[in-house]
DRENNUKE-285956 format. One line per 2 residues: number of its first residue (from 1); their letters; for each residue z, y, x of N, C-alpha, C. Coordinates in steps of 0.001 Angstrom, whole numbers. Each point is the difference from the previous one (the first is absolute). Last residue first. Layout:
# DRENNUKE-285956
NUM) A) Z:Y:X:Z:Y:X:Z:Y:X | ...
//
This chain:
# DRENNUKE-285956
370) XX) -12103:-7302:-13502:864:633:-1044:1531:-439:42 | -3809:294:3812:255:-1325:-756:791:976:-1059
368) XX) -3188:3278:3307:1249:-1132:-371:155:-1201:-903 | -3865:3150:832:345:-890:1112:687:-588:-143
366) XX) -3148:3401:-3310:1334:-481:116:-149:-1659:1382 | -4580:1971:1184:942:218:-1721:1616:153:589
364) XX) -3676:-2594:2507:62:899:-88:1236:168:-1246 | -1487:-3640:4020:271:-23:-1230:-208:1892:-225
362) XX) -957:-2435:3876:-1043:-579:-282:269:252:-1534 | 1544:569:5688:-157:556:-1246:-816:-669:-926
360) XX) 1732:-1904:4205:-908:545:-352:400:484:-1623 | 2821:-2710:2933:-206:1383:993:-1352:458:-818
358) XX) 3604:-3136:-2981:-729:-308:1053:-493:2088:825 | 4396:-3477:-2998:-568:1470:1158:-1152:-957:463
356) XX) 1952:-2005:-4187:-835:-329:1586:-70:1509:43 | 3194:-2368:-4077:-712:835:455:-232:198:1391
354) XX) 1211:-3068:-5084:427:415:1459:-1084:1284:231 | 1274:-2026:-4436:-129:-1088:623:427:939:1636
352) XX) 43:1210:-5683:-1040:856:1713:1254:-1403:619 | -2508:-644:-5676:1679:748:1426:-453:-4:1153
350) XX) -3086:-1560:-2829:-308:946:-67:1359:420:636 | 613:-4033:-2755:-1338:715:514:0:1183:459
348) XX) 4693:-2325:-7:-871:-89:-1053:-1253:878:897 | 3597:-2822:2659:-591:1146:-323:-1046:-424:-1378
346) XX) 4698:-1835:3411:-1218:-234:-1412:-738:765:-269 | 3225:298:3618:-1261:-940:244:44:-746:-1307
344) XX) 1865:5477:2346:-217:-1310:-995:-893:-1345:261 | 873:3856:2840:972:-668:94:73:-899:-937
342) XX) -4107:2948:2434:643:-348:-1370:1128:-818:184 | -2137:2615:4150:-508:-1457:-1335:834:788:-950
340) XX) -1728:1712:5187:695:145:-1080:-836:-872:-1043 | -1553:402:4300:997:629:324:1160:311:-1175
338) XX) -4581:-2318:2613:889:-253:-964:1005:764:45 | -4371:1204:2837:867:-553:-659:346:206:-741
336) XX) -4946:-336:703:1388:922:218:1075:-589:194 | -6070:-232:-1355:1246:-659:1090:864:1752:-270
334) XX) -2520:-1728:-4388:-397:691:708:927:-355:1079 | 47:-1716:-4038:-1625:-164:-5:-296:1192:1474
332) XX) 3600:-4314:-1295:112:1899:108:-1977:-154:-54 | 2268:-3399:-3265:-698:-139:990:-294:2055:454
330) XX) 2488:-4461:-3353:-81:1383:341:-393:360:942 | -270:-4449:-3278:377:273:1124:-739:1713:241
328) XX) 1933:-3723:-4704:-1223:941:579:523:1000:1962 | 762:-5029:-3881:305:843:922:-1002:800:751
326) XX) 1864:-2870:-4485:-1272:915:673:455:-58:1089 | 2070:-2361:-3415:153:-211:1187:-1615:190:800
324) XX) 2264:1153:-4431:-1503:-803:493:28:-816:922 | 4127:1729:-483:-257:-273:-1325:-1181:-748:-28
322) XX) 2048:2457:3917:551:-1240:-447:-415:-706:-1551 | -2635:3757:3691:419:-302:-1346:885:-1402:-553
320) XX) -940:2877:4827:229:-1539:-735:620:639:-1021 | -1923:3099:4133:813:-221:-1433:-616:-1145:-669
318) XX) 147:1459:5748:-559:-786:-1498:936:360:-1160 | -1807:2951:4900:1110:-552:-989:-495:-1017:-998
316) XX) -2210:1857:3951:1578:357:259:781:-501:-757 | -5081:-609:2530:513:-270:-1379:1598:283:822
314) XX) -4843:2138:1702:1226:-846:501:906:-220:-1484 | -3466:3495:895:-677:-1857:-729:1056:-823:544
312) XX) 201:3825:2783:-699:403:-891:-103:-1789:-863 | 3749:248:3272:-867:201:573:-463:417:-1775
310) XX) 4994:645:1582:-990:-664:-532:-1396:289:-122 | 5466:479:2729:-1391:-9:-356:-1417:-524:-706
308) XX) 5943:-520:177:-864:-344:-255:-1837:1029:360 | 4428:1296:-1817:184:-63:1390:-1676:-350:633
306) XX) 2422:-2179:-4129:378:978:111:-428:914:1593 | -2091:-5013:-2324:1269:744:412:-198:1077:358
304) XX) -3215:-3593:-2817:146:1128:1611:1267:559:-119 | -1280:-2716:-3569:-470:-537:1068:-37:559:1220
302) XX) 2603:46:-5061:-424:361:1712:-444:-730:900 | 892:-269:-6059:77:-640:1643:-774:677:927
300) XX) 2211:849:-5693:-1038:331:1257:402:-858:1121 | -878:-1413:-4933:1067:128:1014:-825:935:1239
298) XX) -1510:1579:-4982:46:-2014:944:1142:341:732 | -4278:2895:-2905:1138:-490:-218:471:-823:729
296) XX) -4358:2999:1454:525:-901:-670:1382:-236:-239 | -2509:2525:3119:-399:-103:-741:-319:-952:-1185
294) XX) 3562:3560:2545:-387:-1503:252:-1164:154:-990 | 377:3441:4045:446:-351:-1631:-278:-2011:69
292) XX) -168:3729:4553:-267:-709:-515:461:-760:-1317 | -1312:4894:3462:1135:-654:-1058:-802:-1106:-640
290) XX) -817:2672:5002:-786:-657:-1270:1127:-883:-669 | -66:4898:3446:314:-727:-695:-282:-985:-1267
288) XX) -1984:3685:2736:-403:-850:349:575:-1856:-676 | 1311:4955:-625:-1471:-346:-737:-572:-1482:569
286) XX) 3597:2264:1643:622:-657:-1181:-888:-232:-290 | -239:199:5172:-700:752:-1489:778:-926:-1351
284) XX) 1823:-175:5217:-1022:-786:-612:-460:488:-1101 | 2760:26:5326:-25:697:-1389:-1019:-477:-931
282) XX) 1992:-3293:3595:-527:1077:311:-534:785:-1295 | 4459:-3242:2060:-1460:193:-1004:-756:1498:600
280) XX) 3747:-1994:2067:-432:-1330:-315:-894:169:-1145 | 2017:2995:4416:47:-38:-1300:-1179:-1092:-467
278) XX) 3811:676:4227:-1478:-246:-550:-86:61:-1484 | 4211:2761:1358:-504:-1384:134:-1574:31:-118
276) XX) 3250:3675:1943:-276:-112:-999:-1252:-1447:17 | 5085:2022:1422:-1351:-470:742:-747:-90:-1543
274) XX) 4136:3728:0:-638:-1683:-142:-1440:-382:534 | 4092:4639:1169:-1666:-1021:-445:154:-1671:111
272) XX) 4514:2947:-1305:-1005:-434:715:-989:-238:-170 | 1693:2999:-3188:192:-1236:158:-853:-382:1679
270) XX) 527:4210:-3668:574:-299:895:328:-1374:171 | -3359:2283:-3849:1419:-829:125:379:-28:1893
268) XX) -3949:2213:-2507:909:366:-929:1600:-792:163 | -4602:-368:2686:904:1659:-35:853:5:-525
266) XX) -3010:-4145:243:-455:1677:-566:468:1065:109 | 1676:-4293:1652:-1804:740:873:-479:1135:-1353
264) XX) 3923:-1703:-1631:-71:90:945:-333:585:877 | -1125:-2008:-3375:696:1114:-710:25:628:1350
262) XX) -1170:-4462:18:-550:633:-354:-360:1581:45 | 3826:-3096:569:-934:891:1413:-1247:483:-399
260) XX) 2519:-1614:-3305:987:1006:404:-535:-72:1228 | -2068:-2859:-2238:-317:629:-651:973:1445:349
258) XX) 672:-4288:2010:-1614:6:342:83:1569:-1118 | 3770:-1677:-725:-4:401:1554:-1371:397:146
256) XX) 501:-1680:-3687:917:356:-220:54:1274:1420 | -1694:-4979:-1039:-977:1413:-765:465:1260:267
254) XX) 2838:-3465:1812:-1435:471:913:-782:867:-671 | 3469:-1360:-2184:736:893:708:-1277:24:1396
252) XX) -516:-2842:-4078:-122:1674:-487:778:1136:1470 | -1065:-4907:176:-943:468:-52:43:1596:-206
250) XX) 3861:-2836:622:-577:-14:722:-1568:929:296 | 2525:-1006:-3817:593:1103:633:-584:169:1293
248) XX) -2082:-1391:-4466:474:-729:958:561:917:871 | -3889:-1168:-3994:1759:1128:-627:837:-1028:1364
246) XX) -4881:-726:-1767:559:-26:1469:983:1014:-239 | -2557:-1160:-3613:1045:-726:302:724:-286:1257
244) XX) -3876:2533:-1887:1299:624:-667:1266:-1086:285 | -3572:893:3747:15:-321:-1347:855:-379:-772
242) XX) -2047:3415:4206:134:-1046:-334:259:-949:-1608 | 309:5315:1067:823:-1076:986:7:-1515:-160
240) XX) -3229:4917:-517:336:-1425:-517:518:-684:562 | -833:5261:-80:545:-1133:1113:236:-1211:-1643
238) XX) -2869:4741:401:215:-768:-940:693:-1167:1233 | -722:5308:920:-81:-1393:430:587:-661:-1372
236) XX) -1392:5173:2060:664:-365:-1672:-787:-1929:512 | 150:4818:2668:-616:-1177:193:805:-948:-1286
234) XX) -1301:5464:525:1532:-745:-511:-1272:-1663:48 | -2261:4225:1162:1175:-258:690:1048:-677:-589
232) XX) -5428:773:1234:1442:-645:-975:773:-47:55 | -2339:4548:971:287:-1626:509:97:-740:-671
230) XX) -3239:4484:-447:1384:-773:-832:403:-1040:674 | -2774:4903:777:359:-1364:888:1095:-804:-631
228) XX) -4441:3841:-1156:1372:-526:75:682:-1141:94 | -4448:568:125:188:1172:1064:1594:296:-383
226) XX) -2622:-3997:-1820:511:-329:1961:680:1672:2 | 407:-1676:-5053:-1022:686:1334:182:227:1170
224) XX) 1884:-668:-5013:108:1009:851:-613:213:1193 | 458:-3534:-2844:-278:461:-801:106:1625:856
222) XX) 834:-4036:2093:-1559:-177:-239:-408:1535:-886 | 4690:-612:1433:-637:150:463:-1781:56:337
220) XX) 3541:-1413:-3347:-181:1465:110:-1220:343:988 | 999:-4377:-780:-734:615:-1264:-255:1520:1123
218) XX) 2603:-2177:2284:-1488:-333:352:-1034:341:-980 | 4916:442:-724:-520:790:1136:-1710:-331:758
216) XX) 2658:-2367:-3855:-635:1743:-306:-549:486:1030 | 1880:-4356:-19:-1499:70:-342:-409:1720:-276
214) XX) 4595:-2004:1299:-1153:-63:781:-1211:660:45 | 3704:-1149:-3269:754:658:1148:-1051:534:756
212) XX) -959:-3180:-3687:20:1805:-375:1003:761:850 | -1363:-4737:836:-1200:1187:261:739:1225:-575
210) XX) 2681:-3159:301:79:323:1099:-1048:1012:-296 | 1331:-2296:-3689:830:1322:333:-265:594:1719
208) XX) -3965:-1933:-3578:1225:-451:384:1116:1093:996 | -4705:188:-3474:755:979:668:1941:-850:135
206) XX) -5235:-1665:-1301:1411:-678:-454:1065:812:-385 | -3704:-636:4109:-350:-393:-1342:2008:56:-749
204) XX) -2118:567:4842:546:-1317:120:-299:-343:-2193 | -1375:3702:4040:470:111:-1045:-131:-1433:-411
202) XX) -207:500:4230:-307:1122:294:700:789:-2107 | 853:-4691:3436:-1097:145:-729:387:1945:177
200) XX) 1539:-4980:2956:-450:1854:-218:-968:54:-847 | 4141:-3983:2065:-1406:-51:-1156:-296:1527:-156
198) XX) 2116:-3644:3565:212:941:-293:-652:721:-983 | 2268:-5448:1721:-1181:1052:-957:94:1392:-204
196) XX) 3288:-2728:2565:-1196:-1226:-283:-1128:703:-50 | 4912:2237:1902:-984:-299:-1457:-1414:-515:543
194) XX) 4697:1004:2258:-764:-1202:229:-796:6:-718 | 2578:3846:665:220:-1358:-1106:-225:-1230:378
192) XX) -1301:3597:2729:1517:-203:284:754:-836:-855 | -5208:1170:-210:291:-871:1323:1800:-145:226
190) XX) -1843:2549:-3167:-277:-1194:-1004:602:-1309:1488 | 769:5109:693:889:-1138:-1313:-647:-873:-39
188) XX) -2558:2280:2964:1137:-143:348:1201:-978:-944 | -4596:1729:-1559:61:-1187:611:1428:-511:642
186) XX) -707:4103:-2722:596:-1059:-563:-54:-1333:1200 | -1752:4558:922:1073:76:-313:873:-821:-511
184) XX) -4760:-519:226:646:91:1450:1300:-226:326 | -2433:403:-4350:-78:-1494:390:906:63:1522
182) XX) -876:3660:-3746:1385:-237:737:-217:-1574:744 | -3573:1668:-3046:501:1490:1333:981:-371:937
180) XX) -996:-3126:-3782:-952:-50:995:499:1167:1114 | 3443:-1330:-3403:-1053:538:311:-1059:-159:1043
178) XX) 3335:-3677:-1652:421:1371:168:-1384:435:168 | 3511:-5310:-473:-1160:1188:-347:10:1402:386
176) XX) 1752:-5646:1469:99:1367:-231:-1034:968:-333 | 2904:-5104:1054:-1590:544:-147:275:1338:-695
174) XX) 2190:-5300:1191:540:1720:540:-1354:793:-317 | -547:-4785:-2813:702:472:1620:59:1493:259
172) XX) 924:-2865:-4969:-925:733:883:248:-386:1540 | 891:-724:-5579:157:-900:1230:-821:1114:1097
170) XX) 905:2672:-3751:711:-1569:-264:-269:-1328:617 | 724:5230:1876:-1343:-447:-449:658:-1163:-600
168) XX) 2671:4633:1675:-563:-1202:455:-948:-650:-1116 | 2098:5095:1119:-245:-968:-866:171:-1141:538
166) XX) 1011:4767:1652:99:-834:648:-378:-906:-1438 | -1699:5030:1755:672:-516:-1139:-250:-1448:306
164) XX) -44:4519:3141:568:-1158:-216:546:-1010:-1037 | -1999:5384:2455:125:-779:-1839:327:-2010:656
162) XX) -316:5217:2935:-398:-1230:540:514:-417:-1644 | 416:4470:633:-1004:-109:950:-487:-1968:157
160) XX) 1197:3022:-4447:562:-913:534:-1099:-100:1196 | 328:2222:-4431:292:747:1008:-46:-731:1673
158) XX) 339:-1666:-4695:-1281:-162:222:-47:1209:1454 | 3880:-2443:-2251:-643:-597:1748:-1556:678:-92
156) XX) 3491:706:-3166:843:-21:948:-1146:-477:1100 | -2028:324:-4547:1017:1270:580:699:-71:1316
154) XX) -1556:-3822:-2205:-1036:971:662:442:886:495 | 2858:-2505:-2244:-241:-828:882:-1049:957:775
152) XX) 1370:1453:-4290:780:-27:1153:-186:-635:1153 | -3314:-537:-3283:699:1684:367:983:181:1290
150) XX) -763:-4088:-2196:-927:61:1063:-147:1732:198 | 3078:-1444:-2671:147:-821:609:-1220:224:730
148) XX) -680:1736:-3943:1589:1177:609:257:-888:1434 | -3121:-2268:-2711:-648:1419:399:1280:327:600
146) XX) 1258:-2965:-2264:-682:-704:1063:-674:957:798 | 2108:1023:-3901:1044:-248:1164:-586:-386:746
144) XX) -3128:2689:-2948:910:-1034:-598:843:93:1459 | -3850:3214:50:505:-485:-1640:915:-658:-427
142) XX) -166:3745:4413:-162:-1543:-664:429:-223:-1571 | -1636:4693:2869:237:-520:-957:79:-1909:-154
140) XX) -820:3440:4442:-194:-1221:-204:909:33:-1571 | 418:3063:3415:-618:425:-1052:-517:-1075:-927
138) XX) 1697:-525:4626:1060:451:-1317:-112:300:-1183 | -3327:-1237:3682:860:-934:-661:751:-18:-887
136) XX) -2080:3384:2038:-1049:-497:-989:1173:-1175:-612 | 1343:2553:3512:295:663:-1281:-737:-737:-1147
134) XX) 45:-1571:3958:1214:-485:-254:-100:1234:-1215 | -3614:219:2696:-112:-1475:-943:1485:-512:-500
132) XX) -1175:4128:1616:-165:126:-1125:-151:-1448:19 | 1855:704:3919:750:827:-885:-157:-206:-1697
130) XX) -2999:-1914:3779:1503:-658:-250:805:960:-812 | -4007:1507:1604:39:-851:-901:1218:-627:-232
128) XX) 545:3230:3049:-387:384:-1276:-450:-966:-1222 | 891:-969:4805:854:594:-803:-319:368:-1904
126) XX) -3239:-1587:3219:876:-849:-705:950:339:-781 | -2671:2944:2137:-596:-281:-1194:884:-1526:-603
124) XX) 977:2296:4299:657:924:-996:-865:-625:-1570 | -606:-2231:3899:909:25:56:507:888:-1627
122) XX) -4581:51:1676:280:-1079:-473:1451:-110:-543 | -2723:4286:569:1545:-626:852:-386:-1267:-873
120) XX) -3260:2831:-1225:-400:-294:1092:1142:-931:505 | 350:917:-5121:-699:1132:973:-549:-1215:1174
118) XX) 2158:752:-5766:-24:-1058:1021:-1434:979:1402 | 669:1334:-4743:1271:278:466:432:-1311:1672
116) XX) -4019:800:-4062:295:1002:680:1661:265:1220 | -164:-3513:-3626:-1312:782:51:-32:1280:1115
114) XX) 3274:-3923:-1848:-415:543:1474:-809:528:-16 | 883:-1381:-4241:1989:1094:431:-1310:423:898
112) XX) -2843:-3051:-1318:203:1092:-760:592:990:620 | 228:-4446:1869:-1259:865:305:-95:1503:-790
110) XX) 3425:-3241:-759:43:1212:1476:-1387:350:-99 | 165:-2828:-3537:913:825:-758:-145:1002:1750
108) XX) -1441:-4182:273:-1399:626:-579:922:1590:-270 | 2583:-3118:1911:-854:613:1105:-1444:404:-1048
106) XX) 4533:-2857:-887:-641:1733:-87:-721:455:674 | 1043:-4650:-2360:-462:290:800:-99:1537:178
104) XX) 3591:-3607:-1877:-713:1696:-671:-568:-44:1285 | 1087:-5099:-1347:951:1593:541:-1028:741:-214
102) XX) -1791:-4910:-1486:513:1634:-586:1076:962:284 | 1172:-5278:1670:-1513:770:-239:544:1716:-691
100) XX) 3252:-3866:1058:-710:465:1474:-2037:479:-500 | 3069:-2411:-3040:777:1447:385:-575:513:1375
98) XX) -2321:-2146:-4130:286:-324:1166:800:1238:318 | -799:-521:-4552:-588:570:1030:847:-908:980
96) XX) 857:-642:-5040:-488:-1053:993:-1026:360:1678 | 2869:1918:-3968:-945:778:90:-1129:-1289:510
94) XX) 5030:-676:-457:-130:740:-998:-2055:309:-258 | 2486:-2463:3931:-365:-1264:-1469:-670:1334:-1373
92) XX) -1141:766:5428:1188:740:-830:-373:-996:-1366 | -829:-2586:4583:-636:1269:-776:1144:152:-665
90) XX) 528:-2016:3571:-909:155:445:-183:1342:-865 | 3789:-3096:-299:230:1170:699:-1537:857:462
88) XX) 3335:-4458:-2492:-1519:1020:-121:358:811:408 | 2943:-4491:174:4:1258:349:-1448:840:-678
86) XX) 1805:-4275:-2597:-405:0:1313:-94:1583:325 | 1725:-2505:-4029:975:228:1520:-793:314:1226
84) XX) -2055:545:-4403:610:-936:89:547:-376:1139 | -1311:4551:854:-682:-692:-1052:520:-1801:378
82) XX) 1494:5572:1338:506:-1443:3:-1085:-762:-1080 | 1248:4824:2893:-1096:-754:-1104:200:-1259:113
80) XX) 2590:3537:2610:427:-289:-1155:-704:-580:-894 | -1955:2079:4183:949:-1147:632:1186:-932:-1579
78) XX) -3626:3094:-391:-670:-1127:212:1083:-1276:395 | 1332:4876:-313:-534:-285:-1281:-552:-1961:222
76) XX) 1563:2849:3171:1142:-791:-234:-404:-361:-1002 | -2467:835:4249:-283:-18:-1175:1005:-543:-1070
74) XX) 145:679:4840:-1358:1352:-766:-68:-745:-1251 | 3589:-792:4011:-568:-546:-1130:-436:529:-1235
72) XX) 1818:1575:4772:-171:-1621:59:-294:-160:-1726 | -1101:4474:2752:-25:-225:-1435:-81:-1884:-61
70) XX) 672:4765:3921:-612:-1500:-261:760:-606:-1143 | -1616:3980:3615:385:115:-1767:-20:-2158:300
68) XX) -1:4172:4138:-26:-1288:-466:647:-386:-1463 | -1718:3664:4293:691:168:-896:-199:-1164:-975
66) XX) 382:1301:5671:-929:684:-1204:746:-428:-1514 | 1823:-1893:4510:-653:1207:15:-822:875:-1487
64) XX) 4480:-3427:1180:-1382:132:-203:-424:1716:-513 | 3966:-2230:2395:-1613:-368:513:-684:-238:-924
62) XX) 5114:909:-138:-917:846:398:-1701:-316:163 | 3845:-3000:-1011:-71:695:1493:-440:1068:150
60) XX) 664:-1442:-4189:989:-294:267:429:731:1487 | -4086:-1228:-2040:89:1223:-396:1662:132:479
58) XX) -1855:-4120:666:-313:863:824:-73:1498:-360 | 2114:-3736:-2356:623:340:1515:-893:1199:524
56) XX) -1149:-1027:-4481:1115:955:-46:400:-479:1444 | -4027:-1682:-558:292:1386:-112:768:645:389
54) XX) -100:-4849:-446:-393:590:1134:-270:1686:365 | 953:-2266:-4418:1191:-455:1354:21:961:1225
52) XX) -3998:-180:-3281:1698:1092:-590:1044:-398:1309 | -3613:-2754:113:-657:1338:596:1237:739:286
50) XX) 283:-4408:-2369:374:323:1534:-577:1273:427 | -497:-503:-4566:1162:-17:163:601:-300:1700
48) XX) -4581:4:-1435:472:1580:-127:1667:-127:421 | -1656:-4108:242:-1172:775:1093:501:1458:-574
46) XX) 867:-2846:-3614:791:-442:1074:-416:613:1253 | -2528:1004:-3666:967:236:-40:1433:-325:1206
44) XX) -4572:-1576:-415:-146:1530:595:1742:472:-268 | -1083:-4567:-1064:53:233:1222:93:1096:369
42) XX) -583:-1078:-4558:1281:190:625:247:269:1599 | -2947:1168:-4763:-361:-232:1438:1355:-136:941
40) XX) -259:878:-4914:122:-1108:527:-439:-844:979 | -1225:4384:-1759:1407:-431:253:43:-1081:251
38) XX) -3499:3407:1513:4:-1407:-1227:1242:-403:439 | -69:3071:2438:-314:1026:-832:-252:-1174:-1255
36) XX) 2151:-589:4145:48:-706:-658:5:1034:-1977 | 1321:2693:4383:-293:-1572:289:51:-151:-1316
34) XX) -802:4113:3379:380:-288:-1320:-226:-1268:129 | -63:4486:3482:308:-1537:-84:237:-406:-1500
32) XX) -1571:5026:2914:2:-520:-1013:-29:-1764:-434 | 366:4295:4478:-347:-1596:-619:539:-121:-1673
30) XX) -1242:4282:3499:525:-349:-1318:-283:-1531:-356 | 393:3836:4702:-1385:-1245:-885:1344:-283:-853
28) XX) 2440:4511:1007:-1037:-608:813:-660:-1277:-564 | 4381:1861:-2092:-646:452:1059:-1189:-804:604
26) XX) 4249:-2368:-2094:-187:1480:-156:-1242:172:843 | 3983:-4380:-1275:-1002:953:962:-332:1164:-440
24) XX) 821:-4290:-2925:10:515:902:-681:762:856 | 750:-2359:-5268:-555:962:735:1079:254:1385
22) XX) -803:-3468:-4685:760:622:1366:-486:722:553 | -616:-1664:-5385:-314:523:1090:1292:359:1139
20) XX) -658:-2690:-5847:494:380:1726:-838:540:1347 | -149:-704:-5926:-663:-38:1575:942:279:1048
18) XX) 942:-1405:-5654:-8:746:831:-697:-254:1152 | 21:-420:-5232:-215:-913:1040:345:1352:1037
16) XX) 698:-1125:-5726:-405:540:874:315:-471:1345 | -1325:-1393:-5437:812:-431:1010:-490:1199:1190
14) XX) 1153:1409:-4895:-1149:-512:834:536:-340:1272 | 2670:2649:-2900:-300:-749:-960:-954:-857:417
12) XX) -120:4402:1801:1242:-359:-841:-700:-1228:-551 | -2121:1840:4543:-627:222:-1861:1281:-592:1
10) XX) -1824:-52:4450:1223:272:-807:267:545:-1199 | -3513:-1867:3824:6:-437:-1073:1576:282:-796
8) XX) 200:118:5028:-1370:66:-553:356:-669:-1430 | 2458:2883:4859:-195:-618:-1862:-1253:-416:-344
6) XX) 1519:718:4999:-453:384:-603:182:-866:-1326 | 2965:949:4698:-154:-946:-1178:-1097:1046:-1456
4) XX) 1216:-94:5727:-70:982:-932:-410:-1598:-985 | 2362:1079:5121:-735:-1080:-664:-114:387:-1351
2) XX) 796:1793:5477:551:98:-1190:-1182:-966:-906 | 1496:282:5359:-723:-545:-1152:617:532:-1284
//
């Protein structure tokens, strides 16, 4: 293992931040691991910090096969935002972007470089994209530190045969994102997590850091034509570890394991086979996903728990106005589950309340929550 320290933001006289990267291995599928791209995602952090453990023995033995980046805490900028003692780690306070939006999509920029230069070898056309999407990256001008921070973060994994960016949700259950192309390639993880919810969209809205690992190769590929053969080849996973308050050792050293056989059955780690469990969801369209607001000021109250299935016209939540003493009741308008809330229970109008995987499509546009 060697372990590289990138600069970010070193102007005289300005606060500056550093990154940490580990790298093991050499050679052959390329995992790319990052945790807690919203800083104040702690669970992913703790889950990188048993990964690192588990690394350095097994690079120790020898067993691993291919080649392993892993970045326990993608964001030192977010991890230093302090608003009246409370952590912020979602958005940048300077700009107010989300730090998990706007990476550099390059795949309009390869179509250009790739003009003429991609053939019949599937094999040999990866190569090649992977070359100019790491030259595209470099070429990447950032305006501010936050830019230089998702530079670097891109740079090291857009090459990447497997992307692993670990978040969690502010109440959630185990639930995970990724390309439609890669639903096959992911079921395995979602069944070794235990994940609840597997969610496939295709462009999700936003340009978050998994799609701009992902999304070129299916760009490219539409943009080039069955008679050249683009795979996808970098499966780029959003892992939500639950909710920002499941910070537990117990939990992070199963996340932990489940995500190093992962690696595994891919080639890239020497590990006995693991059985691989019933899996407790079955994949589901981000489009299908129905976000519920309050529509009103009040206390929030649950009427459905976490987990939970809920039928169409089924009531989930009340907000009680303590003042009128309104109370207005929230109702899914479509069947899914429950799989993520809100950790607050006051909400002003219009704050996001929860969210139902359901199996039918039914939203378009930007997908994500902000």
């Amino acid at each position: 293992m060697h372990a590289m320290t990138h600069p970010i933001a070193t102007e005289p006289g300005v606060a500056s931040y550093q990154l940490s990267a580990f790298h093991y291995g050499g050679g052959g599928k390329k995992a790319y691991i990052q945790a807690a791209l919203h800083a104040d995602e702690v669970p992913a952090m703790l889950v990188a910090h048993v990964l690192r453990r588990e690394l350095d023995r097994l690079d120790a033995e020898g067993r691993i096969r291919g080649e392993i980046v892993l970045v326990p805490a993608a964001n030192p900028v977010g991890l230093s935002q302090v608003v009246h003692g409370a952590p912020f780690g979602r958005f940048d306070l300077g700009t107010g972007i989300n730090f998990n939006r706007a990476f550099r999509h390059v795949a309009e920029e390869l179509k250009a470089t790739l003009a003429g230069r991609l053939g019949a070898d599937a094999a040999a056309n990866v190569a090649t994209i992977r070359s100019e999407a790491r030259a595209a990256v470099a070429r990447w001008e950032p305006a501010d530190h936050v830019e230089l921070l998702k530079k670097t973060l891109l740079g090291m994994a857009i090459d990447a045969d497997i992307v692993l960016d670990l978040h969690c949700d502010n109440e959630a259950l185990l639930h995970l994102y990724t390309g439609s192309a890669h639903a096959g390639t992911v079921e395995p993880l979602a069944a070794l997590l235990g994940a609840r919810v597997l969610l496939l969209s295709d462009a999700s809205g936003g340009e978050p850091f998994d799609e701009a690992c992902s999304r070129l190769w299916w760009d490219l590929a539409a943009h080039f034509g069955p008679d050249t053969p683009v795979p996808p080849a970098c499966a780029a996973i959003t892992v939500e570890l639950r909710g920002e308050m499941d910070v537990r050792y117990d939990l992070a050293e199963r996340d932990a394991r489940a995500l190093l056989h992962f690696l595994a059955r891919e080639g890239i780690l020497d590990l006995p086979p693991a059985d691989l469990p019933a899996p407790l969801c079955e994949a589901t369209p981000l489009a299908g996903v129905e976000r519920l607001d309050a529509p009103q000021s009040g206390v929030l109250v649950f009427l459905k728990a976490l987990g939970e299935h809920v039928a169409a016209g089924e009531a989930v939540a009340d907000i009680v106005n303590p003042v009128t003493g309104h109370t207005a009741t929230v109702r899914a308008s479509r069947d899914g589950l429950l799989f993520a809330s809100t950790a607050h229970r006051h909400l002003l109008r219009g704050m996001h309340i929860c969210k139902i995987a359901g199996a039918t499509p039914f939203r378009s546009g930007s997908l994500l929550s902000q």
